[in-house]
C-alpha positions in Angstrom: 264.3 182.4 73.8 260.7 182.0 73.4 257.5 183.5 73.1 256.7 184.5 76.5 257.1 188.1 77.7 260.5 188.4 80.3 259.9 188.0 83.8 261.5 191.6 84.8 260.2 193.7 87.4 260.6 196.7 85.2 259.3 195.0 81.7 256.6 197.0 79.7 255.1 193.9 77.7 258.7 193.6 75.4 258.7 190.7 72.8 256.0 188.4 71.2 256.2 190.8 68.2 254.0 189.5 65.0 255.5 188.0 62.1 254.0 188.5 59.2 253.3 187.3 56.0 254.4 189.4 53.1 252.2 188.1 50.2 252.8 190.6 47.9 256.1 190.8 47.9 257.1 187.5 48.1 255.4 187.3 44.9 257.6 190.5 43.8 260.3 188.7 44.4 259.6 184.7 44.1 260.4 183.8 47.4 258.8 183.2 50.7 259.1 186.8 53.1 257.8 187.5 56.4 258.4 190.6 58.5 259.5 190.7 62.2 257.4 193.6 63.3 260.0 195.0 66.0 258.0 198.3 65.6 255.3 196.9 67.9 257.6 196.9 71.2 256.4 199.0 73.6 258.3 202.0 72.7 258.2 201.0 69.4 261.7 199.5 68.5 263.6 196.5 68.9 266.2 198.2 71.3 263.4 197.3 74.2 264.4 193.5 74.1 267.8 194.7 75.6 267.6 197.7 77.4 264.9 195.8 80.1 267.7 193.9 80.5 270.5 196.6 80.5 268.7 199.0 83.3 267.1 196.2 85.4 271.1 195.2 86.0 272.1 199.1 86.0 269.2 199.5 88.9 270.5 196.5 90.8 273.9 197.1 90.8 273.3 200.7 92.4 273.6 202.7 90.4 271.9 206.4 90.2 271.5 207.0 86.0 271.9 205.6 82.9 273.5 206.9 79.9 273.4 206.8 76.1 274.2 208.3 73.0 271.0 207.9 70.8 269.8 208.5 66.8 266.7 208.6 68.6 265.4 204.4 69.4 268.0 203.6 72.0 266.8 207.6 73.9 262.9 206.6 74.0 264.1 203.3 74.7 266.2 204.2 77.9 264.2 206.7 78.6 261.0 204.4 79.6 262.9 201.8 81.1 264.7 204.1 83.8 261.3 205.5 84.5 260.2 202.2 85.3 263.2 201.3 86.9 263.0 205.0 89.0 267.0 205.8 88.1 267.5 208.9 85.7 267.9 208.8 82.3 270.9 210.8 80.7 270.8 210.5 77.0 273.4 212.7 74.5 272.1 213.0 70.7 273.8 214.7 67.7 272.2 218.3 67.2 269.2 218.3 64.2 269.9 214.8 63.5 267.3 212.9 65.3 263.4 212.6 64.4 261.5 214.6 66.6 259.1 211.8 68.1 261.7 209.8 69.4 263.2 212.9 71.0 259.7 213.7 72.6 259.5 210.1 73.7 262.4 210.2 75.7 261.6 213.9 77.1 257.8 212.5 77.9 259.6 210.1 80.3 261.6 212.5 81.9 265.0 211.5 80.3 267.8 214.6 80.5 268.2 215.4 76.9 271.3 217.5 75.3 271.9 217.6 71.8 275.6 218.3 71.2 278.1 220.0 68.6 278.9 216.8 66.6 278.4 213.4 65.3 276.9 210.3 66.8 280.5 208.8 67.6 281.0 212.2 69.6 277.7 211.4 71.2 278.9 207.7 71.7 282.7 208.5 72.9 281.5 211.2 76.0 278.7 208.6 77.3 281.4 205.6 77.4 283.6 208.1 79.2 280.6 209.5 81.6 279.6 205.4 82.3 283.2 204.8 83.9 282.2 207.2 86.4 280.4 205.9 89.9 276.6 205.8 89.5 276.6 205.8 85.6 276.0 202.9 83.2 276.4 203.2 79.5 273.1 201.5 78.1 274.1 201.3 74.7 274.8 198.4 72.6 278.3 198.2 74.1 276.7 197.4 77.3 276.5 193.1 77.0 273.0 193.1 79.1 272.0 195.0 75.5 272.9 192.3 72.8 271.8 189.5 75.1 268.4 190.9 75.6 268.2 191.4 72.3 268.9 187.4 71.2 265.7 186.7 72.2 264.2 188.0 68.7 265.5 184.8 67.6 263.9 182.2 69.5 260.4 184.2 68.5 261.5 183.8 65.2 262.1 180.2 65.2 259.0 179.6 67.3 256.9 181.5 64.7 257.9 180.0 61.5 258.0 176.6 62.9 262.0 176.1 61.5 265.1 178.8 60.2 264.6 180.8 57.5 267.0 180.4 54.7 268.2 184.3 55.0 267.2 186.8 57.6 267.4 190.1 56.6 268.0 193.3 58.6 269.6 196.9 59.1 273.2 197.5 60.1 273.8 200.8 62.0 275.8 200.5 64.5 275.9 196.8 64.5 274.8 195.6 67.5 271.5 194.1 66.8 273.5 192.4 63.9 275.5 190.5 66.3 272.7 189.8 68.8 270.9 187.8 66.3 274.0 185.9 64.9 274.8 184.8 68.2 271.0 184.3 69.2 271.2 182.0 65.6 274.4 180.2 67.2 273.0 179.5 70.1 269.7 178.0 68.6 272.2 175.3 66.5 271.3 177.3 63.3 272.9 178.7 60.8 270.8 181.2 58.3 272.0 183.6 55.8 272.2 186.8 57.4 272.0 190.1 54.9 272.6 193.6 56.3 272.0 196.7 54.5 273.7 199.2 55.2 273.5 203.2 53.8 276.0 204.1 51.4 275.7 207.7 52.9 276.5 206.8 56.3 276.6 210.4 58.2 274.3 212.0 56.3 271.5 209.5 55.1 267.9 210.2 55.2 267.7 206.8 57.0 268.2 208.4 60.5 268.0 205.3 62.6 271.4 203.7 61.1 273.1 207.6 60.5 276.4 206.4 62.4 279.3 207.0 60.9 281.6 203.9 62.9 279.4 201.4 64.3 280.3 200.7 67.4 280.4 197.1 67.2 282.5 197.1 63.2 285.6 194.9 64.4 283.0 192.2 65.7 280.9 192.5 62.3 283.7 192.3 60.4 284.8 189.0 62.1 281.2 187.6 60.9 281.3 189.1 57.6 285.1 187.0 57.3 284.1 184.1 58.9 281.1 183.6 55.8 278.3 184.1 58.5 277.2 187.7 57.5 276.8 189.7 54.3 276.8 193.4 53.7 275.3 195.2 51.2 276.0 199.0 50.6 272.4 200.7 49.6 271.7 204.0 48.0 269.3 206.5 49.6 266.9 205.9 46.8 267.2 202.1 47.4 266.1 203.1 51.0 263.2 204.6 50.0 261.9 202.4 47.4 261.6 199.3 49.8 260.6 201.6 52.6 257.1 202.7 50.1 257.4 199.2 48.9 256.5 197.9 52.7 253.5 200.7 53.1 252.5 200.3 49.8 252.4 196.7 49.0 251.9 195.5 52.1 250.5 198.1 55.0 253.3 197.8 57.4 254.6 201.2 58.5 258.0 201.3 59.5 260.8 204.2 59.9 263.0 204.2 56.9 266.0 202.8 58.3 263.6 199.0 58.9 263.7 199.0 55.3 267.3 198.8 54.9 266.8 194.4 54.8 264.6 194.8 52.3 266.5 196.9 50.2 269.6 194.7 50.6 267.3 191.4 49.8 266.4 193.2 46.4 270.1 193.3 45.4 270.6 190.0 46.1 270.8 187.6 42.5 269.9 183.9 44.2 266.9 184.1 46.7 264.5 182.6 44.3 262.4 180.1 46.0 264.0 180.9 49.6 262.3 181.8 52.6 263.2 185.1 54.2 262.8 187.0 57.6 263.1 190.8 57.3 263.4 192.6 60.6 261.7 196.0 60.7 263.5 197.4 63.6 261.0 200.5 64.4 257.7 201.9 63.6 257.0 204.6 60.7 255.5 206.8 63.8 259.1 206.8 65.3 260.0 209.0 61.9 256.4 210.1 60.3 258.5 213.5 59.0 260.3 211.2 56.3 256.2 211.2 54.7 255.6 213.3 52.2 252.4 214.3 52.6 252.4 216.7 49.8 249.6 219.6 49.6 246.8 220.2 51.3 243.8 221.2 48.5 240.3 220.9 50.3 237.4 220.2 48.4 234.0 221.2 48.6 231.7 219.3 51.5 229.6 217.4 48.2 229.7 214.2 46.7 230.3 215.6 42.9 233.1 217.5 44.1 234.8 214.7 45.9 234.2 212.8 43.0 235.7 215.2 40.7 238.8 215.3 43.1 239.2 211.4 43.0 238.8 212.0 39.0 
């Protein structure tokens, strides 16, 4: 699980993300913060560590397409790696609830795109039942090539700081990046706190990414949330957005609203003084730019008093 980029025929440059610093807001909050970039993958989520994995397997073991019910990562994410792979790319999505780039990623690469009359579970429940036919394999998180692709965020993490962080911090959708990393952490003989934020308006929030109603992977969550390894924290949409501005805003690191989610939890934690912390951003503030509010446009005049006058 270290640094170096996989050795897949069909890999795009996957891993080796940046940690970084957060200086700012480790002073906000009196501890020691870093931020696992995941937005820098090559389609611009974390879901690329596993689904190289996922379709090189699908491809080998014959079969003709992949399939996957998407909030819009796991689509573009599919979506470029069957391209590579040359198998088509069948991807179901709940209708008006996905951001628009991440549905034109997955188009761009030629992915079969049908948005359907219902939720993300509906999405989820007709792909698991069209991967038990011949030439189909579900690609999403259910799909064990996904979660151990996606352990390999830990190793980088370990490399990076140079030991484990005392808490890592992350979303929790539809839980199965939670459980890659506590089993990457197992694996790697340590034994952080893990903190996952989860939106208190599950079907609905403004947080797309993590807009699933029952995670697919809640029984095995549960387990790590029983067995003291995992904590849960239940965030309000104005939560969300605070620590999603707070990252732009304090320290330059776009990422779609649903990568805040571990911050917002890590604010509503009372003992993390003096700790050191990994947030992982899961996905790039271009994967969701609609959730900016740009507000009006008001030119000004082509001259240096007027722009002046606007700046006030």
């Amino acid at each position: 699980m270290g640094l170096n980029v996989t050795s897949s025929t069909i890999s795009l440059g996957e891993g080796s993300t940046p940690l970084v610093p957060a200086r700012r807001l480790s002073e906000r909050l009196g501890l020691e913060l870093h931020l696992k970039c995941e937005g820098l993958n090559p389609t611009g989520s974390f879901k690329d560590r596993g689904m190289v994995v996922a379709v090189e397997r699908a491809a080998e073991s014959g079969a003709r397409a992949v399939v996957c019910a998407s909030t819009g990562n796991t689509a573009a994410s599919a979506a470029a790696y069957a391209a590579r792979a040359g198998l088509e790319a069948i991807v179901l999505t709940p209708a008006g609830a996905t951001a628009t780039a991440k549905r034109a990623q997955a188009r761009a690469a030629g992915a079969r795109l049908f948005e359907i009359r219902g939720s993300f579970d509906d999405a989820l429940r007709l792909c698991r039942e069209l991967g038990e036919r011949d030439g189909f394999v579900l690609v999403n998180s259910l799909n064990p090539d996904r979660v151990e692709g996606q352990k390999s965020v830990v190793g980088e993490i370990l490399e990076q700081l140079g030991s484990a962080p005392d808490i890592v911090a992350l979303p929790f959708g539809g839980g199965g990046n939670v459980s890659a990393v506590a089993a990457g952490f197992a694996e790697a003989g340590a034994s952080p706190r893990l903190v996952i934020g989860q939106a208190a308006e599950r079907a609905t929030t403004w947080a797309t990414a993590i807009r699933i109603s029952e995670p697919a992977h809640g029984a095995h969550v549960a387990e790590l949330v029983g067995a003291g390894r995992v904590e849960v924290v239940t965030l309000s949409e104005d939560e969300l957005r605070v620590a999603w501005q707070l990252l732009s805003h304090q320290e330059g690191v776009f990422c779609e609203p649903a990568s805040a989610a571990g911050l917002a939890a890590l604010e509503r934690l009372p003992d993390v003084e003096g700790t050191t912390v990994v947030c992982i951003l899961t996905g790039h503030g271009l994967k969701d730019a609609g959730a900016v509010d740009e507000g009006g446009s008001n030119p000004v005049d082509a001259t240096l008093e007027a722009v002046l006058e606007a700046i006030g």
